[in-house]
KOLSEMAR-26841 format. One record per residue (C-alpha): x negated, y negated, z. Coordinates in Angstrom, 3 decimals. Each point is the difference from the previous one (the first is absolute). Example, Ala and Ser with C-alpha at 12.3 -4.5 7.8 and 13.67 -1.06 7.14 Angstrom:
<rs>
<r px="-12.300" py="4.500" pz="7.800"/>
<r px="-1.370" py="-3.440" pz="-0.660"/>
</rs>
This chain:
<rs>
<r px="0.000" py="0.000" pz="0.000"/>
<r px="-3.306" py="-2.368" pz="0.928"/>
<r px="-0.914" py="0.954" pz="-2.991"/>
<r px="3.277" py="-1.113" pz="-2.316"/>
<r px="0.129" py="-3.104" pz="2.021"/>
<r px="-3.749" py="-0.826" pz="-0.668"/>
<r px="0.470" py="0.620" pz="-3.803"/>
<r px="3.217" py="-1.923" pz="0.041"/>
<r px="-1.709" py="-3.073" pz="1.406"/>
<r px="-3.090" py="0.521" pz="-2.347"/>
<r px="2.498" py="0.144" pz="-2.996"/>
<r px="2.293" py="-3.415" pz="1.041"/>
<r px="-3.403" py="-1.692" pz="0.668"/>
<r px="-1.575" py="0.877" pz="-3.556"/>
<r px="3.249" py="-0.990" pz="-1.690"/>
<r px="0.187" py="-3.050" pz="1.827"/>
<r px="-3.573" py="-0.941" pz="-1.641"/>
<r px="0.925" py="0.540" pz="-3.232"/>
<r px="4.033" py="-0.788" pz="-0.294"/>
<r px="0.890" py="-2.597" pz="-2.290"/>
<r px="2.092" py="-2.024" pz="2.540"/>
<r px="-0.183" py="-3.250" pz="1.717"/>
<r px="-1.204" py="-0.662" pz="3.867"/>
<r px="3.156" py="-0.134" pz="0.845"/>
<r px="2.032" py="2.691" pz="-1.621"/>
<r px="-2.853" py="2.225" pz="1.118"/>
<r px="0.370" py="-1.362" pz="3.617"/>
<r px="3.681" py="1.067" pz="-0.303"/>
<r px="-1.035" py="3.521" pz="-1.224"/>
<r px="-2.274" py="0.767" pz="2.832"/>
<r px="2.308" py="-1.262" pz="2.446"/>
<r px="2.639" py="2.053" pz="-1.517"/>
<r px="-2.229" py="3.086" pz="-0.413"/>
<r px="-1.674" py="-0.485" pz="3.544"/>
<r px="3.935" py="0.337" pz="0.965"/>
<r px="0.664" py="2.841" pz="-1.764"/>
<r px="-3.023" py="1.882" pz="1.674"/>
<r px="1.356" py="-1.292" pz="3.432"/>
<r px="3.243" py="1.564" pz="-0.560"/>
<r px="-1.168" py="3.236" pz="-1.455"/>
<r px="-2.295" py="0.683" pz="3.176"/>
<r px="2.934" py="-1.325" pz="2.813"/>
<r px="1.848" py="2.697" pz="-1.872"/>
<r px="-2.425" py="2.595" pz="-0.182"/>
<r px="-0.928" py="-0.572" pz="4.290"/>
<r px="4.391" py="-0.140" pz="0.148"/>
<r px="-0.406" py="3.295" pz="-1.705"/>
<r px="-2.704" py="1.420" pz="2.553"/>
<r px="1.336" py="-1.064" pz="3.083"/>
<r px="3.123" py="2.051" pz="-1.286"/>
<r px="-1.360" py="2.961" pz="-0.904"/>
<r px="-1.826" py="-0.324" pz="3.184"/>
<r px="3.184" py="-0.446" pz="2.257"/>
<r px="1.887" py="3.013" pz="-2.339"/>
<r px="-2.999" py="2.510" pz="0.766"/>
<r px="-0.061" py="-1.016" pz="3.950"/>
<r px="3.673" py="0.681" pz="-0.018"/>
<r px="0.044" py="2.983" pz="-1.576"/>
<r px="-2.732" py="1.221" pz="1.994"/>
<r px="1.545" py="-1.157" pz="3.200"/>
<r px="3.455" py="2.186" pz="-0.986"/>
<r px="-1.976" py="3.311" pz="-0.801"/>
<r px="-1.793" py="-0.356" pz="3.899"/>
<r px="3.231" py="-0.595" pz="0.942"/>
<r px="1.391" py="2.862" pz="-1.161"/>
<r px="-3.196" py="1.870" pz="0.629"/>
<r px="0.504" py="-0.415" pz="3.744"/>
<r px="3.817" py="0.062" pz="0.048"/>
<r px="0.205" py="-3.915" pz="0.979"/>
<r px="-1.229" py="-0.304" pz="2.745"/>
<r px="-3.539" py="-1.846" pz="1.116"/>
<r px="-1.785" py="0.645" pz="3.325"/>
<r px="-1.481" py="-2.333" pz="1.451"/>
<r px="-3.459" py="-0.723" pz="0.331"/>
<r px="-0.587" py="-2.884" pz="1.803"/>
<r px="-1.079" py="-1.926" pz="-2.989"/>
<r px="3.572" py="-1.183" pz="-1.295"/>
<r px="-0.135" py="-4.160" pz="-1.593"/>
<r px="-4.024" py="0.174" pz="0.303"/>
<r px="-1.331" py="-1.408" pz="-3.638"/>
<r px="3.050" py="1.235" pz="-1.646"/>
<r px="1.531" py="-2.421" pz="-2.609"/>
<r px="3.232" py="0.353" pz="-1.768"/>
<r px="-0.687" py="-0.062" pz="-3.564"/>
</rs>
């Protein structure tokens, strides 16, 4: 993905240079591109943090069934825990 991005930013650059366009048309065009990227990665961490929360769920319902719903206690209950 470092890798895409990196080429992606290589590639806007390098037409940049050599675009036919004026200062400001190509300001416009990297603010609107530089947009673009910002949306595509909100959407891709939007996309992790869900699969993320989907796989904790699903893992939490098979220990759950695994020990027949019900937690013992071990003393360590609310210590570092966060609710994703």
């Amino acid at each position: 993905m470092k890798s895409f991005l990196a080429g992606l930013g290589i590639g806007i650059g390098l037409g940049v240079l050599f675009a036919p366009m004026s200062g400001e048309d190509t300001r416009n065009n990297l603010t609107q591109r530089a947009s673009d990227l910002a949306d595509s990665a909100r959407d891709l961490v939007d996309q992790g943090k869900e699969r993320v929360r989907t796989t904790v769920s699903a893992i939490r319902g098979q220990a759950e069934r695994f020990t027949g719903g019900q937690q013992e206690p071990t003393g360590t209950e609310g210590v570092g825990v966060r609710n994703l």
